[in-house]
MDAnalysis code that builds the backbone (N, CA, C; Angstrom):
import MDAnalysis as mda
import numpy as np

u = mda.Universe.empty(294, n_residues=98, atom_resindex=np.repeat(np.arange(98), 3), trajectory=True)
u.add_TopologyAttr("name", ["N", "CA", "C"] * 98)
u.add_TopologyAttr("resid", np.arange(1, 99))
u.add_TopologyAttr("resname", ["UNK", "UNK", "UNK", "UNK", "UNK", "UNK", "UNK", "UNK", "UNK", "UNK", "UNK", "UNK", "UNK", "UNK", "UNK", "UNK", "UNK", "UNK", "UNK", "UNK", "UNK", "UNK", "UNK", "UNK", "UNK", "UNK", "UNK", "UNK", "UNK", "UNK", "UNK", "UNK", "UNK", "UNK", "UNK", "UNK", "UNK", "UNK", "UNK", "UNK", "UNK", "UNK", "UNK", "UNK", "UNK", "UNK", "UNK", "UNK", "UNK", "UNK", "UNK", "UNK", "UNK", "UNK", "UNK", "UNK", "UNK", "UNK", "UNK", "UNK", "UNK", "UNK", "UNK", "UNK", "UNK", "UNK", "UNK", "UNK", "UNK", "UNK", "UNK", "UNK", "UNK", "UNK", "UNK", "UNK", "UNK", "UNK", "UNK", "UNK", "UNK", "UNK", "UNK", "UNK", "UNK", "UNK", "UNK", "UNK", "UNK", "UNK", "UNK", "UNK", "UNK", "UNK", "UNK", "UNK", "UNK", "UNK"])
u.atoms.positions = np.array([
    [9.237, 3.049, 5.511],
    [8.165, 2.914, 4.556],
    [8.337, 3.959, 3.465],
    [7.440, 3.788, 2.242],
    [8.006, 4.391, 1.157],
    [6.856, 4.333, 0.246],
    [6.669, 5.239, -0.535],
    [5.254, 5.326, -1.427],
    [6.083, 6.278, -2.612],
    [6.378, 5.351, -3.585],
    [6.756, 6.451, -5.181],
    [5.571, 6.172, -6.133],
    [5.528, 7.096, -6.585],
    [4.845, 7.102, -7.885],
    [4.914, 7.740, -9.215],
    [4.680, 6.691, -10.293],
    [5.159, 7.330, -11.899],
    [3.936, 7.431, -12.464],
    [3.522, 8.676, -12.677],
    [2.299, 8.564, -13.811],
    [3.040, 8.578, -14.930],
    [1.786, 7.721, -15.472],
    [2.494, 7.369, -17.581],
    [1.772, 7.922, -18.427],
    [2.524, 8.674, -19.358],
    [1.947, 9.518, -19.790],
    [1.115, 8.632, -21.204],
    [1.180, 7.781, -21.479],
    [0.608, 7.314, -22.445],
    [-0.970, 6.662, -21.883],
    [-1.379, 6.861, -20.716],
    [-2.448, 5.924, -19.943],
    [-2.889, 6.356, -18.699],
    [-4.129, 6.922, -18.357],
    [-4.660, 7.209, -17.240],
    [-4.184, 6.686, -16.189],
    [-2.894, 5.785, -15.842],
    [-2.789, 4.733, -14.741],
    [-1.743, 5.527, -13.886],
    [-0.953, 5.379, -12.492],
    [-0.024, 5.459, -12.037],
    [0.361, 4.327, -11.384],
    [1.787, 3.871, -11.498],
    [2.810, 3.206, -10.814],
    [3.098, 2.995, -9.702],
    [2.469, 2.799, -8.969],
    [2.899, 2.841, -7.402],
    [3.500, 1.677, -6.865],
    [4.737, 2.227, -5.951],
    [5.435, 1.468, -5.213],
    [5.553, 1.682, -3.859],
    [4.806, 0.315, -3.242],
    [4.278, 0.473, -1.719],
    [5.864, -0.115, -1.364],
    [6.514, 0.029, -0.319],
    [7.651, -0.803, 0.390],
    [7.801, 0.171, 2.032],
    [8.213, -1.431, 2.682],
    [8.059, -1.255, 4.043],
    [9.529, -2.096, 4.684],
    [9.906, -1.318, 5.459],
    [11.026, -2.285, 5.675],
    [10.159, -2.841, 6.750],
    [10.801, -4.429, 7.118],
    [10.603, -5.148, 7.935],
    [11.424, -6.818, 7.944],
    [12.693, -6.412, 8.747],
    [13.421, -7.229, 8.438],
    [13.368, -8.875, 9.270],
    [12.410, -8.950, 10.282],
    [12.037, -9.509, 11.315],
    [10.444, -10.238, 10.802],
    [9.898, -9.978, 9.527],
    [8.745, -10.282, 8.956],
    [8.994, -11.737, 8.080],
    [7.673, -12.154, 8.280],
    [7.899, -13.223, 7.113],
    [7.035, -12.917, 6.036],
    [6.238, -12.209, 6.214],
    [5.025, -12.126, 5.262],
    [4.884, -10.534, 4.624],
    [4.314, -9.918, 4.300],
    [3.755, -8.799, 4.578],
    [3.225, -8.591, 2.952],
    [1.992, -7.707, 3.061],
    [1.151, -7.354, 1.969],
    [0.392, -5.770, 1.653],
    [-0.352, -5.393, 0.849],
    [-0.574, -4.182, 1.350],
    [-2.667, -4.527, 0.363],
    [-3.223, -4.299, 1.564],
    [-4.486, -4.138, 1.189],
    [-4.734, -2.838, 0.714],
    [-6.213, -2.581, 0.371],
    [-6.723, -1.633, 0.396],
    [-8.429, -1.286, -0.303],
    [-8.818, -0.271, -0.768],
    [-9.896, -0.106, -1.841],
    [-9.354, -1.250, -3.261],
    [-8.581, -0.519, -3.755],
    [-7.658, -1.143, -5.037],
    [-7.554, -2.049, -5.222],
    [-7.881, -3.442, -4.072],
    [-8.225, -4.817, -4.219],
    [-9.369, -5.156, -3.463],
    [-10.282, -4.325, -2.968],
    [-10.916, -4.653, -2.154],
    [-11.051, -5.810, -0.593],
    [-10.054, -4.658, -0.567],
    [-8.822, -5.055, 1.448],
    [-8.469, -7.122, 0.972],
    [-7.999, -7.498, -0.159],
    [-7.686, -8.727, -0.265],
    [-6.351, -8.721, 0.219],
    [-5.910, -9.390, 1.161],
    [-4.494, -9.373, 1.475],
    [-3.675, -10.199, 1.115],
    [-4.614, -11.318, -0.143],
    [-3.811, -12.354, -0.574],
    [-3.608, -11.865, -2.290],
    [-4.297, -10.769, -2.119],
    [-4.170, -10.512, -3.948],
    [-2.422, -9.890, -3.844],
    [-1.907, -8.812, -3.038],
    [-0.828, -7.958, -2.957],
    [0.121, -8.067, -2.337],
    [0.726, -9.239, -2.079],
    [1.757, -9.666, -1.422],
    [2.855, -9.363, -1.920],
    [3.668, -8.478, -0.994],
    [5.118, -7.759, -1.032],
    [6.209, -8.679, -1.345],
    [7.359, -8.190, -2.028],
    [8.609, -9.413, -2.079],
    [9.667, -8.794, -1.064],
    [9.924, -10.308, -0.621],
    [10.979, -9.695, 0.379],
    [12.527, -9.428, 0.331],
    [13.149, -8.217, 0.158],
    [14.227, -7.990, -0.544],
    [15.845, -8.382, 0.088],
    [16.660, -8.418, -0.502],
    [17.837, -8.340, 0.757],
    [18.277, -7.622, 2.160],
    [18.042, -6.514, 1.730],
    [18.048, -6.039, 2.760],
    [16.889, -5.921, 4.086],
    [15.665, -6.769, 3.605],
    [14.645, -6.706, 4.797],
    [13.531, -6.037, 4.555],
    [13.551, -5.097, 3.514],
    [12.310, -4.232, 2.720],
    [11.823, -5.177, 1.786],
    [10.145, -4.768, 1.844],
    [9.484, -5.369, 1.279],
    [8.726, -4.667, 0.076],
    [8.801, -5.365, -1.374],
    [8.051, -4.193, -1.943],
    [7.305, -4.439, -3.164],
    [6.557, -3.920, -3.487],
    [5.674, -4.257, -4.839],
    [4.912, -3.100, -5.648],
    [4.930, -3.595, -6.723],
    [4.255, -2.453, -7.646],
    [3.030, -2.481, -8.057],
    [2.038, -1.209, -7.986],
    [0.552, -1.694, -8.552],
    [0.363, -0.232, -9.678],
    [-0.400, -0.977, -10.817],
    [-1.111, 0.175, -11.552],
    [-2.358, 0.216, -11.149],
    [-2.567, 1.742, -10.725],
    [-3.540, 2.483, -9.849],
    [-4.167, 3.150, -11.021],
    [-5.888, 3.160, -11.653],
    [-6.391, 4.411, -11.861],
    [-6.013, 5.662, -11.776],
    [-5.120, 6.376, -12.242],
    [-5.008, 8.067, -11.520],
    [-6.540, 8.505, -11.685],
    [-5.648, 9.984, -10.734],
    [-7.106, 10.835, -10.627],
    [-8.308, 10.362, -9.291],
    [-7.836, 9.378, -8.514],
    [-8.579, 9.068, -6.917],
    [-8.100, 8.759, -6.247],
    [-8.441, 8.243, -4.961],
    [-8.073, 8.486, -4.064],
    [-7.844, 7.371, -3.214],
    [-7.041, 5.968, -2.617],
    [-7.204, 5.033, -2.046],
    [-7.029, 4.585, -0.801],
    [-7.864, 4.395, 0.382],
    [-7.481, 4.158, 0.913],
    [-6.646, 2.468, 1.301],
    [-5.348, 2.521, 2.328],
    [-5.134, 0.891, 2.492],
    [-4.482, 0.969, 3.424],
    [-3.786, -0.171, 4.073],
    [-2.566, -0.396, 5.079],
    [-2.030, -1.664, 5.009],
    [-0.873, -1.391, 5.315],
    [-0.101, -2.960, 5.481],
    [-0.388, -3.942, 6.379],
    [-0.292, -5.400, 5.874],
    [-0.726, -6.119, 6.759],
    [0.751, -7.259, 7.089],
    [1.420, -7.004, 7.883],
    [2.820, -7.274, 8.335],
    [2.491, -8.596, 9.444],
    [2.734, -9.517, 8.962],
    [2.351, -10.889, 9.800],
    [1.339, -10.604, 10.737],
    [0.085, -10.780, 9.683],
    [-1.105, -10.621, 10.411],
    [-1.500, -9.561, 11.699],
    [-0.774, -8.251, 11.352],
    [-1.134, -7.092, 11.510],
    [-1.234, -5.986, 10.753],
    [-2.169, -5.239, 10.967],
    [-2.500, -4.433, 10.017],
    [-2.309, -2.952, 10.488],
    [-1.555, -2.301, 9.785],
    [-0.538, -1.046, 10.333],
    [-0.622, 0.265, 8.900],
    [-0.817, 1.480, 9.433],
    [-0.826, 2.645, 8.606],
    [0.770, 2.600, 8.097],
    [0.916, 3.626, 7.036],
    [1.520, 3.740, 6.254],
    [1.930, 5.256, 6.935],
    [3.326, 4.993, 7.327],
    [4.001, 6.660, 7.846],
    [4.070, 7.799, 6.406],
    [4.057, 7.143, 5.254],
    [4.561, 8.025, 3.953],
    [3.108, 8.514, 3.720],
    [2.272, 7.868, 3.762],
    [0.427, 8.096, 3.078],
    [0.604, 9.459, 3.058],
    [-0.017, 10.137, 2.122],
    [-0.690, 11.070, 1.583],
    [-1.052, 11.903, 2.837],
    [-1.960, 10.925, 3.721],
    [-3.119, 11.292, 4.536],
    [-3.606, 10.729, 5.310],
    [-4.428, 10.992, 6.088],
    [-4.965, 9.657, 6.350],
    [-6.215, 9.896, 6.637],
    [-7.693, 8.555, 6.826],
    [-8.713, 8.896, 6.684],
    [-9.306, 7.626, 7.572],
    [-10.162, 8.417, 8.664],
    [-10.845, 7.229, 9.604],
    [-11.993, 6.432, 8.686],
    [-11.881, 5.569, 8.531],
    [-12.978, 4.224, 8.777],
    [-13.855, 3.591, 9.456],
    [-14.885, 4.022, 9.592],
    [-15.925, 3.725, 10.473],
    [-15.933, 1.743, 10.103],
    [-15.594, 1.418, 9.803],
    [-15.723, -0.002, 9.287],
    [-15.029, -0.884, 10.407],
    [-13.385, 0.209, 9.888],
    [-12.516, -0.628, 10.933],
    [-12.305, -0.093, 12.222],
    [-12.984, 1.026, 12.166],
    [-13.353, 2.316, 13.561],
    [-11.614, 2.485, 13.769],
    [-10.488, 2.536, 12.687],
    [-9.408, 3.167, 12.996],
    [-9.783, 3.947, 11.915],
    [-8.084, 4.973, 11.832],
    [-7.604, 5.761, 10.244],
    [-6.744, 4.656, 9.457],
    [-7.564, 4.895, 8.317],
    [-6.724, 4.177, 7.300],
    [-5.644, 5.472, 6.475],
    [-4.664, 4.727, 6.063],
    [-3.656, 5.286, 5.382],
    [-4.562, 5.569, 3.557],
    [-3.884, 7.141, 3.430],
    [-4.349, 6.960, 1.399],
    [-3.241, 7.775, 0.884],
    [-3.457, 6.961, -0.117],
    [-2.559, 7.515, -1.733],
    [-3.796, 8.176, -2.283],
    [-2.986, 9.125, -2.602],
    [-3.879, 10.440, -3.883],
    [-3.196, 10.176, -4.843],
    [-3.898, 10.154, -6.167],
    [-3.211, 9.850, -7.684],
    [-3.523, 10.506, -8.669],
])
C-alpha cells in the first residue's frame, strides 16, 4: 500500500494517490469522509502488475478519515498517517493529514 501526495502550489488542494497492491482482487476502491464512505464514487484501476490505484484532489489543511474496500472488504491502510477509531464502525479507520 502506498499514499503520495503533491500539494499545488497554485490551489488549496492536494493530490493524493491511494494504491494497494492486490493481485488476486477484482475490484477494489477507497472510501472515506472525502466521498462520504461511497465506494462506488472511487474505484481504483487495476494496473499490470496487480496494484491498484487512483488519484483524488483533497482540500489541504484536514484531516480524512477512509479505508479500502478490496472485494467487499473493508481494510485499513498500512501507509495512513494514523489512525482513528470510529464509533460508527466500532473499528480504527485509516487517515490522511493534508
Amino acid at each position: 500500500m502506498a499514499l503520495k501526495k503533491q500539494f499545488l502550489k497554485s490551489k488549496p488542494v492536494c493530490k493524493v494517490t491511494f494504491s494497494i497492491p492486490a493481485k488476486e482482487a477484482s475490484t477494489v476502491a477507497v472510501a472515506g469522509d472525502f466521498n462520504n464512505w461511497n465506494v462506488e464514487e472511487a474505484a481504483l484501476k487495476k494496473l499490470k502488475n496487480g496494484t491498484f490505484k487512483t488519484t483524488l484532489n483533497l482540500p489541504a489543511g484536514q484531516a480524512y478519515e477512509y479505508k479500502y474496500v478490496v472485494d467487499g472488504q473493508w481494510q485499513n491502510d498500512a501507509e495512513a498517517d494514523r489512525y482513528q477509531w470510529n464509533d460508527f464502525a466500532a473499528a480504527d479507520n485509516s487517515v490522511v493529514e493534508l
